[in-house]
N, C-alpha and C positions, 0 to 999 in steps of 0.2 A: 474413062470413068469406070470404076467397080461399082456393082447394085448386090447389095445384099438382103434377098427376099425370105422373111422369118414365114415358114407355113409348116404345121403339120398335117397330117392323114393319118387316120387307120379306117379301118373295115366299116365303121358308121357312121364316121366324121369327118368332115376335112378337104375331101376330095374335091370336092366343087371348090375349095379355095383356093387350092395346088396347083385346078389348072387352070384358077384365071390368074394365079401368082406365074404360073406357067406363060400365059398369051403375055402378061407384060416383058416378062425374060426372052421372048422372041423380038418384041419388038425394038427390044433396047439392043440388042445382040446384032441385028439387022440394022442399029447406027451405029455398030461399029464397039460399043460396050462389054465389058465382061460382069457376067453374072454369075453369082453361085445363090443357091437355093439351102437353105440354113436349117435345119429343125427334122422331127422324127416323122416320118414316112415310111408305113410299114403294111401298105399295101404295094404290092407286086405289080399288077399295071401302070399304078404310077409314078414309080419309080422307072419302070423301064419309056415308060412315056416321056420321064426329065432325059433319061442316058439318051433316047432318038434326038430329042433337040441340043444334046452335046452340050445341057446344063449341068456344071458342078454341085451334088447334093450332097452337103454334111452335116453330120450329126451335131444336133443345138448340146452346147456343153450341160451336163447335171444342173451345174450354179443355174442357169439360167432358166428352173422352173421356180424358182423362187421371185424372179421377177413377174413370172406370168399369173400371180395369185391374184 
């Protein structure tokens, strides 16, 4: 199964949601699942925090700030 976890982070937001969106991407990963992590992450430790746990992080497409209103 694929898990697509929507989080962002920057510098006074987010973090704390990154890495519990983070703990669930280990444990699913750990039964065998692939995860990618979805959205804008523009803090530097936590990005390099997703690449140690060999999570996939990509950028949430433009259109899709329009659903986040």
């Amino acid at each position: 199964m694929r898990l697509l976890l929507r989080c962002d982070a920057a510098k006074d937001i987010g973090t704390g949601h990154v890495m519990r969106c983070l703990a669930l991407a280990e444990q699913a990963t750990s039964r065998g699942h692939e995860v990618v992590i979805c959205g804008e992450v523009s803090v530097g430790w936590v990005r390099r925090r997703i690449a140690e746990h060999q999570i996939d992080l990509v950028a949430a497409p433009a259109s899709w700030s329009v659903l986040m209103r």
